[in-house]
C-alpha positions as CSV (number, residue, x, y, z in Angstrom):
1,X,44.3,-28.5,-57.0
2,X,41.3,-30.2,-58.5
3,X,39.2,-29.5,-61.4
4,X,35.7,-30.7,-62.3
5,X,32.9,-29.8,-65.1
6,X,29.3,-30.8,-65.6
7,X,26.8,-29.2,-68.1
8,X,23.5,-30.0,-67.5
9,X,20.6,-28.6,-69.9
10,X,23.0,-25.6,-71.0
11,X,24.1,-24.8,-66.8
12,X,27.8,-25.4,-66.5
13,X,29.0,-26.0,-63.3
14,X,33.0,-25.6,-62.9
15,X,35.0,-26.4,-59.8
16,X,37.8,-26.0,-58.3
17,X,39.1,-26.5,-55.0
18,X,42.9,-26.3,-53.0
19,X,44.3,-27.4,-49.7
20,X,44.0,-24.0,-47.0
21,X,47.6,-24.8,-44.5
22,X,46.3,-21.6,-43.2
23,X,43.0,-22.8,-41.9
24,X,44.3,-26.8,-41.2
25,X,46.1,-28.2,-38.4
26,X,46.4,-31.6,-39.1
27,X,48.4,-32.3,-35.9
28,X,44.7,-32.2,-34.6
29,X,42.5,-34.3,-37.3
30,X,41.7,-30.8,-39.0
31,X,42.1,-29.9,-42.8
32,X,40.5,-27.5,-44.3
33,X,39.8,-26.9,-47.7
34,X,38.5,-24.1,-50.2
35,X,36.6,-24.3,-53.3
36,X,35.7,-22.1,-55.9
37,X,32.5,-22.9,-58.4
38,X,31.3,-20.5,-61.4
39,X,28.0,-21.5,-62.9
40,X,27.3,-20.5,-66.1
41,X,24.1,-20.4,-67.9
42,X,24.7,-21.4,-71.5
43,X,21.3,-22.1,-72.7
44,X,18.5,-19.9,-74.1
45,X,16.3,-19.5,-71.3
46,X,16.9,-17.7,-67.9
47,X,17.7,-19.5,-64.8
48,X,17.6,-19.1,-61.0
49,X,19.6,-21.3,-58.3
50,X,17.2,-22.2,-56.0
51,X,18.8,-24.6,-53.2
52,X,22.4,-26.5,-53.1
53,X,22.6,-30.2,-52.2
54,X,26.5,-31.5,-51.6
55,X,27.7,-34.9,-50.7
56,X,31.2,-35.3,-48.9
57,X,32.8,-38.2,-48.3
58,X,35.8,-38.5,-46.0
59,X,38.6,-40.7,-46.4
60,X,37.1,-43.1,-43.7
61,X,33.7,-43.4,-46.2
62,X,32.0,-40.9,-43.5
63,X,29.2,-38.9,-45.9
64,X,27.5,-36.0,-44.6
65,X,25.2,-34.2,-46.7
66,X,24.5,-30.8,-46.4
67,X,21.4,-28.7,-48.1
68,X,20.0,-25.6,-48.4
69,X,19.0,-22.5,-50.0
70,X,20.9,-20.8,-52.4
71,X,25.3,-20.4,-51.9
72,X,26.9,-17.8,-50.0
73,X,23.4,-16.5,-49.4
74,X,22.4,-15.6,-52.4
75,X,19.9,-17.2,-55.3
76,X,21.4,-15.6,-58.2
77,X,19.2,-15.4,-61.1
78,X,21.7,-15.8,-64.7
79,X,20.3,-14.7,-67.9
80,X,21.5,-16.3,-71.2
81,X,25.2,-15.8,-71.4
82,X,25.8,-14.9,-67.6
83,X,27.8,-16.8,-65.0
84,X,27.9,-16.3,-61.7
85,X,31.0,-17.3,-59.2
86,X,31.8,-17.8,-55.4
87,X,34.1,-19.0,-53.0
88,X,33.6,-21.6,-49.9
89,X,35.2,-23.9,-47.7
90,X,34.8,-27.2,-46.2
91,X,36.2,-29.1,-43.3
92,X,37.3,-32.6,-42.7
93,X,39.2,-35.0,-40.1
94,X,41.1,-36.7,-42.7
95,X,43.6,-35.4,-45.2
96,X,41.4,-36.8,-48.3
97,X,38.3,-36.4,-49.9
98,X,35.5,-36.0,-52.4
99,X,32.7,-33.5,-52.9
100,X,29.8,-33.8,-55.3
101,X,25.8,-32.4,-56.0
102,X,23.6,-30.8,-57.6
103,X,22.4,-26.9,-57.4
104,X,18.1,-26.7,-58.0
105,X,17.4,-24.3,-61.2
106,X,14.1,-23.1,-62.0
107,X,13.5,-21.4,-65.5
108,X,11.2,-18.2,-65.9
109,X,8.6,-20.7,-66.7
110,X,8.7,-22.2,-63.5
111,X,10.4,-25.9,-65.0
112,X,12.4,-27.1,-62.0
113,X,15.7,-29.8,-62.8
114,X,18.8,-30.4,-61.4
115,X,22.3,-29.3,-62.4
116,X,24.6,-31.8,-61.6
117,X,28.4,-30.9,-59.7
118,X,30.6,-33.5,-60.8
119,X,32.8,-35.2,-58.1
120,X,35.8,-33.5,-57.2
121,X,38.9,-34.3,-54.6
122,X,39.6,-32.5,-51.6
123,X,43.6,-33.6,-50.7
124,X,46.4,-32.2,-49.0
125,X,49.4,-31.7,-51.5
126,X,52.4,-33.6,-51.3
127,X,55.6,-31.5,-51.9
128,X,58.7,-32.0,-54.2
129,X,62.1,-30.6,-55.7
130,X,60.6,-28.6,-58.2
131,X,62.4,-30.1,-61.4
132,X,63.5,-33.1,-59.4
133,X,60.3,-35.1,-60.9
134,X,59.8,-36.3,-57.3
135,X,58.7,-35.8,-54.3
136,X,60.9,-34.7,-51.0
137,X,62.0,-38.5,-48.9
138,X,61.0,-37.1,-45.9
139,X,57.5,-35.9,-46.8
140,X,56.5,-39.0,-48.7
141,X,56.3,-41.5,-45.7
142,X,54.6,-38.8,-43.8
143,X,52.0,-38.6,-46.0
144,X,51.5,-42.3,-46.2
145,X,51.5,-42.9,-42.7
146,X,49.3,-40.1,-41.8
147,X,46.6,-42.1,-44.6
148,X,47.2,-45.4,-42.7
149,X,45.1,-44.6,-39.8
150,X,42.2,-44.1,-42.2
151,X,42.8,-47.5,-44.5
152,X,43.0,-49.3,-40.9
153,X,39.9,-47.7,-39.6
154,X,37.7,-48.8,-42.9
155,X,39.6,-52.9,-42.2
156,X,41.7,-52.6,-45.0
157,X,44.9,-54.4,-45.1
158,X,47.3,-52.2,-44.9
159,X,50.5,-52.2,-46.7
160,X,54.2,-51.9,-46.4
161,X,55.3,-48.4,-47.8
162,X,58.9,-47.8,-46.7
163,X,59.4,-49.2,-50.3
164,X,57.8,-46.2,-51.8
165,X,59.8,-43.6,-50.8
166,X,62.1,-42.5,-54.2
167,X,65.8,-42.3,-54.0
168,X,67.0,-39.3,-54.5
């Protein structure tokens, strides 16, 4: 799970997103991932989200942007003190990635800014003993090889990682 937190002109923007195995299949380039954002208006003035703007970035560099009005279908309008809360998803072809923007806000006065969503990471999870303090042998190089595709594609060198899997 990742976490991130931006307050911008008293609008704080909390993230946090997880890996979905129910929705991925990554024997088919497809991971899917959930995130969960609670805006909460922490200045003096009432607010409304107008319009979303994300950036995503795969683990290949790929960036797709994606705008529009509102989340979930809504424009909720938070007074002093409120915050509101919702759940999405996004998709990707590689098992890595980030996610950042900004949600449009427009006061009762009819100011327009900006509240920034800091970056966050989108990544499949890596298993282990749990009290072992590492990770399962045989899921380690699996993991690794599954990212080598994506170093190679961007002409990366790409390392040896046999040496990276703990004894256990």
């Amino acid at each position: 799970m990742s976490t991130s937190e931006a307050v911008t002109r008293g609008i704080r923007v909390r993230v946090e997103s997880q890996y979905d195995p129910t929705r991925s299949r990554p024997q088919q380039n497809q991971w899917f991932f959930l995130y969960t954002v609670r805006v909460s208006n922490e200045s003096a003035v009432t607010v409304q989200l107008l319009s979303r703007h994300w950036v995503i970035t795969d683990a290949t560099d790929h960036v797709e942007e994606v705008r529009g009005p509102g989340v979930v279908g809504e424009q909720p309008v938070l007074a002093p003190g409120q915050s509101f809360e919702y759940t999405s998803g996004c998709p990707l072809t590689t098992p890595f990635g980030t996610m950042h923007g900004a949600y449009q806000m427009a006061t009762t006065q009819g100011e327009r800014f900006d509240a920034q969503i800091a970056a966050f990471t989108l990544s499949e999870p890596l298993s282990w003993v749990p009290g072992s303090g590492s990770m399962l042998a045989d899921e380690l190089p699996g993991f690794l090889y599954r990212l080598l595709p994506f170093r190679q594609h961007r002409g990366e060198e790409v390392p040896d990682v046999d040496h990276l899997v703990p004894d256990l």
